[in-house]
C-alpha positions as CSV (number, residue, x, y, z in Angstrom):
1,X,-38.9,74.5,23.9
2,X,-40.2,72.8,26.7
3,X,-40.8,68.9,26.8
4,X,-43.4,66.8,28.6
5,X,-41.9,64.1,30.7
6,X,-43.1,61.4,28.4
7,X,-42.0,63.2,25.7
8,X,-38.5,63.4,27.3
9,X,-38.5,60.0,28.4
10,X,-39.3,59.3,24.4
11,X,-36.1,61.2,23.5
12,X,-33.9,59.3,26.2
13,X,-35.0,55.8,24.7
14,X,-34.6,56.8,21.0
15,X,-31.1,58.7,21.5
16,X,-29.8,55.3,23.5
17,X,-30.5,53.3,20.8
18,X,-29.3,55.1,18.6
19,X,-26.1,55.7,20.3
20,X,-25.9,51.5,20.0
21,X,-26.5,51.5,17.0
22,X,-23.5,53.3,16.1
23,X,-21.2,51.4,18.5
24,X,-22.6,48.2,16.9
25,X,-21.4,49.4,13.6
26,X,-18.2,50.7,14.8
27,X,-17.5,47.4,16.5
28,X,-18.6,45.6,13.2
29,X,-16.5,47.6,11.1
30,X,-13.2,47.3,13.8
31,X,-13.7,43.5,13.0
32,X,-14.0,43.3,9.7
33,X,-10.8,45.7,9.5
34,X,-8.6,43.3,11.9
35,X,-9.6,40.5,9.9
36,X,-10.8,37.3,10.9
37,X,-10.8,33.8,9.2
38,X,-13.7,31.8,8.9
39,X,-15.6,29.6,6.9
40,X,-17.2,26.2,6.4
41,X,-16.3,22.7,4.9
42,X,-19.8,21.6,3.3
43,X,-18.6,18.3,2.2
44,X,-16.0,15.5,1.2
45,X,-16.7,14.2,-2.3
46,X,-15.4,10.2,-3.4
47,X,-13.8,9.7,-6.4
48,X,-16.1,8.3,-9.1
49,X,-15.3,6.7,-12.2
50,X,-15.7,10.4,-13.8
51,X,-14.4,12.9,-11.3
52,X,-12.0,13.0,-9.1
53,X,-12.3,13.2,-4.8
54,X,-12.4,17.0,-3.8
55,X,-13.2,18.6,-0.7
56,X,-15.7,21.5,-1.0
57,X,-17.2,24.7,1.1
58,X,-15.7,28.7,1.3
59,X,-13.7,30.6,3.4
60,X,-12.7,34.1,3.9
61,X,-10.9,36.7,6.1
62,X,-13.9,39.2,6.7
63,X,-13.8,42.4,5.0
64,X,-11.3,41.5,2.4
65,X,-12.1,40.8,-1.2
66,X,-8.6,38.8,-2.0
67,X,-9.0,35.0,-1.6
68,X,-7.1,33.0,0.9
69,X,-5.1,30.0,0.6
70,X,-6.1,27.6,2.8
71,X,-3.9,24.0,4.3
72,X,-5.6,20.9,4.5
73,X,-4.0,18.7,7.3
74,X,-5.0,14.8,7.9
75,X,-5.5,13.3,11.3
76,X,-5.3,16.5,13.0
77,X,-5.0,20.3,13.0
78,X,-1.7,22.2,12.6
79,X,0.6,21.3,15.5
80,X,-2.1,18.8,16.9
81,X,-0.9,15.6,15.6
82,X,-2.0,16.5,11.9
83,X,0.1,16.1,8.5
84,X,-0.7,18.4,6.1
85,X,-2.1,16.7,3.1
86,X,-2.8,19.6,0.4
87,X,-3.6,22.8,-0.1
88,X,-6.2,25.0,-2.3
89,X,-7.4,28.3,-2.5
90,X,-10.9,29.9,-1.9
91,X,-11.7,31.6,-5.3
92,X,-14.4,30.3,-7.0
93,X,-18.1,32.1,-7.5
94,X,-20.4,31.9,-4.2
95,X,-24.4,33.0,-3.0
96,X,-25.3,35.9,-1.2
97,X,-25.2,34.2,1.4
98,X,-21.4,33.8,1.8
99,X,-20.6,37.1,0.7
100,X,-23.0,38.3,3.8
101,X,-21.0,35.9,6.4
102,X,-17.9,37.5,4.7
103,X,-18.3,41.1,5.0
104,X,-18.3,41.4,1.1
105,X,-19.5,43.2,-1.8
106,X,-22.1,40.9,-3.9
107,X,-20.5,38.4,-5.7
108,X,-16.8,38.6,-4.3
109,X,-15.5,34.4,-4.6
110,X,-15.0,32.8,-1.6
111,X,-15.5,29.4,-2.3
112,X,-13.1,26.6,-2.6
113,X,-12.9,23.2,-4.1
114,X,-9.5,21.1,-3.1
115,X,-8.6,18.2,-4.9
116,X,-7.5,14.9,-3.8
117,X,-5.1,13.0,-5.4
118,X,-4.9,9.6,-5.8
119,X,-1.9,9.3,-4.1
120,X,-3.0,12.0,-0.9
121,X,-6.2,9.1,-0.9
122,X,-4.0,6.4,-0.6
123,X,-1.8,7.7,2.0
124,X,-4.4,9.2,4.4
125,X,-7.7,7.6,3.3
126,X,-10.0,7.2,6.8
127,X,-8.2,10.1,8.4
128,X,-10.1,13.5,9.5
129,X,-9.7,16.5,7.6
130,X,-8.6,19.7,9.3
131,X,-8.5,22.8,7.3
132,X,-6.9,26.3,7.9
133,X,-7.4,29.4,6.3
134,X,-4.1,31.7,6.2
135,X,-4.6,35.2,6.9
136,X,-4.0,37.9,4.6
137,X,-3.3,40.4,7.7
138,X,-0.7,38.3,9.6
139,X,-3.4,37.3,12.1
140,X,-4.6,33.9,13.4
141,X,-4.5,30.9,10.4
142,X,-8.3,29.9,12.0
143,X,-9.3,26.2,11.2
144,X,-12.8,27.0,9.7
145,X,-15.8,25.2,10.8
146,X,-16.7,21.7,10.6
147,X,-12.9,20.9,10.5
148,X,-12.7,17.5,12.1
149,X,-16.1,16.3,11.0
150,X,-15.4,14.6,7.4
151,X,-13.1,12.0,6.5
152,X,-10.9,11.8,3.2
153,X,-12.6,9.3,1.5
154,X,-11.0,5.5,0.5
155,X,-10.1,5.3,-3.3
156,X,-13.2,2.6,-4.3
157,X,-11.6,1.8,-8.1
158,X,-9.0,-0.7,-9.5
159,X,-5.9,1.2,-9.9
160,X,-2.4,0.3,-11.5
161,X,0.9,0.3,-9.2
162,X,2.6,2.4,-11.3
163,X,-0.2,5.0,-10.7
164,X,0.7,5.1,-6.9
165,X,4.5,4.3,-7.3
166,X,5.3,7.1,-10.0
167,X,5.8,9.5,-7.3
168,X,7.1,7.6,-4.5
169,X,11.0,7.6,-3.6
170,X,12.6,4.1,-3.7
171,X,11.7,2.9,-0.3
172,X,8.7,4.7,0.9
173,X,6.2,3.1,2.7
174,X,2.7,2.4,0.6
175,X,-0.6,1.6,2.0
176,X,-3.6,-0.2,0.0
177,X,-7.0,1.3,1.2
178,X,-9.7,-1.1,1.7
179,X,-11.7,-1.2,-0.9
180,X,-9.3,-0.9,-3.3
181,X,-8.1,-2.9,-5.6
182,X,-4.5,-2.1,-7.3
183,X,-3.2,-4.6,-10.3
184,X,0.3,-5.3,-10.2
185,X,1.9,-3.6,-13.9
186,X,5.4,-2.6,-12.9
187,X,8.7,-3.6,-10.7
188,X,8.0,-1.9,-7.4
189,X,11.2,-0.8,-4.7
190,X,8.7,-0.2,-1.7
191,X,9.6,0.4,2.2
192,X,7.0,-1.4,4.2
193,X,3.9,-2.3,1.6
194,X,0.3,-3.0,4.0
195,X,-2.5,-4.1,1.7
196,X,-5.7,-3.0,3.5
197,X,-7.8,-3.7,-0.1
198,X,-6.6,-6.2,-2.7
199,X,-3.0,-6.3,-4.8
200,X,-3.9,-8.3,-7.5
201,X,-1.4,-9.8,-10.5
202,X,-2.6,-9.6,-14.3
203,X,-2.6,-13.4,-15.5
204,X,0.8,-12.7,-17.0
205,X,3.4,-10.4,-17.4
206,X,7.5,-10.5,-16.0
207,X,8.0,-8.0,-12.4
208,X,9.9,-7.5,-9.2
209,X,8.5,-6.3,-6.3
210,X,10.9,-5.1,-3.5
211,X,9.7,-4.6,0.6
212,X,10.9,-4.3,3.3
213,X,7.9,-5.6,4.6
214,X,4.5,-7.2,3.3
215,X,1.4,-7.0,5.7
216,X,-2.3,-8.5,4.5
217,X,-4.4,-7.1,7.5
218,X,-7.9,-7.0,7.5
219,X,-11.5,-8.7,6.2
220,X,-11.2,-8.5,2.2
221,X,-7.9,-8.3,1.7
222,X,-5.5,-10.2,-0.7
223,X,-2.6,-10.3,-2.5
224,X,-3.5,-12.9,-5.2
225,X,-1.3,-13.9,-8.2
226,X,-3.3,-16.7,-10.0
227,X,-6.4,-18.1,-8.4
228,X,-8.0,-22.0,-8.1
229,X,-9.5,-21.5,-11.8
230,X,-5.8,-19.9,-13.7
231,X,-2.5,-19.9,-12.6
232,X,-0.3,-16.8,-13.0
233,X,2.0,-17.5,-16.1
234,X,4.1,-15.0,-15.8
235,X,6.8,-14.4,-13.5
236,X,6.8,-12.5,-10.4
237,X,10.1,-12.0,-7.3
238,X,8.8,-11.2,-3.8
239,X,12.3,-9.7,-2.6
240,X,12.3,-9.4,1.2
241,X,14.8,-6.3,2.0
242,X,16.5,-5.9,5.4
243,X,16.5,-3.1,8.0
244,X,12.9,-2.6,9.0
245,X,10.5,-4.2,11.6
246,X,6.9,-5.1,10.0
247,X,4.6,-4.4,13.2
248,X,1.1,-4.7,13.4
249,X,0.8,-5.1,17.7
250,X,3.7,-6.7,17.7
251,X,6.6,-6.9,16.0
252,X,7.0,-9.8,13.2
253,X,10.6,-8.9,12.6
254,X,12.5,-8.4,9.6
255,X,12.0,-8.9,6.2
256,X,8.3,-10.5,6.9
257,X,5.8,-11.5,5.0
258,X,2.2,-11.9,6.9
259,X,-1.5,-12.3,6.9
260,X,-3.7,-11.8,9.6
261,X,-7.0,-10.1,11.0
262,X,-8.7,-11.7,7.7
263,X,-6.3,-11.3,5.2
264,X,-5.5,-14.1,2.3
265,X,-2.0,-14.9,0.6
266,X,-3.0,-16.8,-2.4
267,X,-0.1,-17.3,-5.0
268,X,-0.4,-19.9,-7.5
269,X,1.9,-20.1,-9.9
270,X,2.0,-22.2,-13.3
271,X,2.5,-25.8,-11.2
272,X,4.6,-26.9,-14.4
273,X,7.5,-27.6,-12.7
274,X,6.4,-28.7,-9.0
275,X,6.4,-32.0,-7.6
276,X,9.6,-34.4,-7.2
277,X,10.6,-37.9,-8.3
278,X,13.1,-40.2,-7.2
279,X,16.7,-40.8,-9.5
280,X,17.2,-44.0,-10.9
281,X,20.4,-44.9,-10.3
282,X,23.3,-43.6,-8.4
283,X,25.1,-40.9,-9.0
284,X,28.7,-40.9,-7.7
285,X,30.7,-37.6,-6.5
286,X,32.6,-36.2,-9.3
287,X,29.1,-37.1,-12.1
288,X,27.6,-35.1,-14.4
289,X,24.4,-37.0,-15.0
290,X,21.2,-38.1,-13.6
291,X,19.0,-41.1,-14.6
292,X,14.8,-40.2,-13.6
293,X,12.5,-42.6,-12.5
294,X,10.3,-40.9,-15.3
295,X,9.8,-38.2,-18.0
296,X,10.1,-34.4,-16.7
297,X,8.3,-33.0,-20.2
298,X,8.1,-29.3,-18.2
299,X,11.7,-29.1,-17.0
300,X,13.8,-27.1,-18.6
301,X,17.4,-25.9,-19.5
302,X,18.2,-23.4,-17.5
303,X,16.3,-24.8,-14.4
304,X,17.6,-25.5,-11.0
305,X,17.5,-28.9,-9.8
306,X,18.1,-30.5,-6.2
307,X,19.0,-34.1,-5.2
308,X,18.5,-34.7,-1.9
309,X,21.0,-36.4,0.7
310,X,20.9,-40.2,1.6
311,X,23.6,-40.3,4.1
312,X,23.1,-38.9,7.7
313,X,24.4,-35.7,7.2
314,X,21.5,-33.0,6.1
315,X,24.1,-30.7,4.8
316,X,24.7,-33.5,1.5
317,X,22.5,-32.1,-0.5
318,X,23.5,-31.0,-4.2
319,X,22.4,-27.7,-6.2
320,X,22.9,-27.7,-10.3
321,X,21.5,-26.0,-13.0
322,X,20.0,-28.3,-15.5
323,X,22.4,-27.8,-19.2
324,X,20.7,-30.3,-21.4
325,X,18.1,-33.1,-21.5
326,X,17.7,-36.5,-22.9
327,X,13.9,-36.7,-22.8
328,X,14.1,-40.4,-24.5
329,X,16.7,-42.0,-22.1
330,X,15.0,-39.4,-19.1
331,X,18.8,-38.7,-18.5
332,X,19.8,-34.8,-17.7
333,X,23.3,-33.4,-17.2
334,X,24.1,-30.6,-14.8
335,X,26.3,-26.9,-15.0
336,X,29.2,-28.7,-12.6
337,X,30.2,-32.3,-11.2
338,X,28.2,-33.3,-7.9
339,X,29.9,-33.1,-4.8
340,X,28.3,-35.9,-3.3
341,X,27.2,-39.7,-3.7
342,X,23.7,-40.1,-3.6
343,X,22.3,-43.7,-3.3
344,X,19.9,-44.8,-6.4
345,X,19.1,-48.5,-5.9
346,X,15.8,-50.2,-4.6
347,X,16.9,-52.9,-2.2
348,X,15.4,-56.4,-2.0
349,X,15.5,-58.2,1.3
350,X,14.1,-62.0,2.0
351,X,14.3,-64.2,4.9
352,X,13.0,-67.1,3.4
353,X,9.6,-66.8,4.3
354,X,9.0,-63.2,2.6
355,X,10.5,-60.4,0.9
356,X,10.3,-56.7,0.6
357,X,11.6,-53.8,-0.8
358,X,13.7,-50.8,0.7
359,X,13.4,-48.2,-1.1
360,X,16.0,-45.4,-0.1
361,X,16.9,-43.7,-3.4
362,X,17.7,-39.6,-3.5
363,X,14.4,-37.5,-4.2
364,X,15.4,-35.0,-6.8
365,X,12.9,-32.3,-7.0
366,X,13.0,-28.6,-9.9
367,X,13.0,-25.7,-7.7
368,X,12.4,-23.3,-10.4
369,X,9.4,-21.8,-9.9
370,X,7.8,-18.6,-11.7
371,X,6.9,-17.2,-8.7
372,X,9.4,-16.8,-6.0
373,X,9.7,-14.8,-2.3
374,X,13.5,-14.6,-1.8
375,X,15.5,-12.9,0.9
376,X,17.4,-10.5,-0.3
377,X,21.9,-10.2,0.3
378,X,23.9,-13.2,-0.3
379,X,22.9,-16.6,1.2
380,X,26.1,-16.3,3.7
381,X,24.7,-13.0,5.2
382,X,21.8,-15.0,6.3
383,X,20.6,-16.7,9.6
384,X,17.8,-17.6,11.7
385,X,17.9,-13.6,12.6
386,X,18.2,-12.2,8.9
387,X,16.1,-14.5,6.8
388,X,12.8,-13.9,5.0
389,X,9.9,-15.3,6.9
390,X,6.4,-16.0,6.5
């Protein structure tokens, strides 16, 4: 049969495409067998007082029905600076849409929804979210799109410590979020502790909490214990442990305790016991027993007293425990004999013309106190160099 030359020119044009047609499908279906990884984060939920924080969207290696696992990474991608944070898996129901982008029969799952817990929050709140799909075919572990572009959300409601300590080692570092605000409920053994938010003390209630390092840093934040209205009743041991630098710019050196950028230290404790008085009369080296100037009705057996020196050396000073109390005669006695004299007189002086008193008696002054930020190892082990500082 014989053609026209439009008609052939007809023929040419329709055979070309359809010879592209089929080299477009072959190429499509060579993807889809090596298998690709895609997909797309759609969004970063916040905890609410209901529902946990998740991270949401679907991903797939194209052409295969099996769901992937897929690595969540904080701050970074795999190998980029990033710590992997969680994991999930894409298997939940999806549109047609996805299933289209995926190479995939109608209604094949390949969407995800990773959790966040409280404690992956707390540890890399503010931090980019990086996610990788792992290949089912051995090939590339593809960070799917919009990786990068969400942050893990801040935990925004009042937690307990012992919700973010229960699963933390002794020692490991814990950071506050802002905007969260964590009640003190349990004894605490914590590396370096930063409070970006608030840690807050119940009005009562008996705990130890253990750092190597305390840092308040930032507008909002707190650590309160009592406030100008209550003081805490309870009793509460900052213990400042050695071996770590607190830095924040610079470093504040061991065993510190700081505020700064905003941040408030506010610990008021019952007030019961502070304040000081002068003794009444002198108490020789070797004594048992110290007369007040007046009635101590909060003091207490069991508390630790301090009379201070009155000669020139600063080192005079005498530490006793307090063993019983004669509230009538305002006379206590002490756990051992004092090792030094301590001058109790008010001396009167007159030249004839006028007189005046001198009045040089020891100050003696309860250190007991039901909240207290000690230093921990034994008093010898501890200098300029290895005491708590704030």
């Amino acid at each position: 049969m014989k053609c026209s030359s439009s008609q052939a020119r007809f023929y040419q044009k329709h055979l070309l495409s359809l010879l592209f047609r089929i080299c477009s499908a072959q190429l499509v279906a060579t993807t889809a067998y090596a298998g690709n990884v895609i997909g797309n984060i759609d969004g970063v939920m916040p905890a609410t007082e209901t529902t946990g924080a998740y991270v949401w969207g679907w991903a797939c290696e194209t052409g295969d029905t099996r769901p992937i696992d897929l690595h969540l990474y904080a701050g970074g991608a795999y190998a980029q600076g990033g710590t992997l944070a969680t994991s999930g898996r894409a298997n939940i129901a999806n549109e047609a849409a996805v299933n289209s982008a995926c190479q995939t029969a109608l209604g094949t799952p390949h969407r995800f929804r990773i959790p966040l817990s409280t404690t992956t929050l707390l540890r890399f709140a503010g931090l980019k979210a990086y996610i990788h799909g792992i290949s089912l075919s051995g090939g590339a572990n593809n960070l799917i799109n919009k990786s990068g572009q969400y942050s893990i959300p801040y935990v925004t409601r009042t937690l307990r410590l012992s919700e973010l300590t229960a699963s933390l080692p002794a020692g490991a570092d814990l950071t506050i979020p802002p905007s969260t605000k964590v009640t003190i409920d349990t004894n605490a053994d914590l590396g370096i502790l930063k409070i970006n938010g608030q840690l807050l003390c119940p009005s009562t209630g008996n705990f130890v909490v253990r750092a190597a390092g305390i840092l308040v840093e930032g507008t909002g934040s707190r650590f309160e214990c009592g406030n100008d209205t209550q003081g805490f009743t309870g009793n509460l041991s900052i213990v400042m442990k050695p071996g770590r630098d607190l830095f924040s710019g610079h470093s504040m050196g061991e065993r510190a305790f700081a505020a700064m950028s905003g941040g408030v230290i506010r610990l008021r404790g019952n007030g019961k016991r502070s304040g000081w008085q002068r003794i009444a009369s002198t108490i020789t080296a070797g004594s048992q027993t110290v007369n007040l100037e007046r009635t101590a009705p909060d003091w207490s057996v069991g508390d630790r007293i301090v009379i201070g020196p009155t000669s020139f050396k600063y080192h005079e000073a005498d530490e006793r425990i307090i063993t019983a109390i004669d509230p009538t005669d305002r006379v206590i006695t002490v756990n051992a004999p004092f090792s030094y004299h301590h001058f109790g007189t008010v001396q009167t002086f007159d030249n004839g013309r006028q007189s005046w008193n001198l009045d040089e008696r020891a100050e003696i002054a309860n250190l007991t106190r039901n909240i207290r930020i000690l230093s921990a190892g034994s008093d010898a082990a501890l200098d300029d160099a290895h005491s708590a500082r704030i």
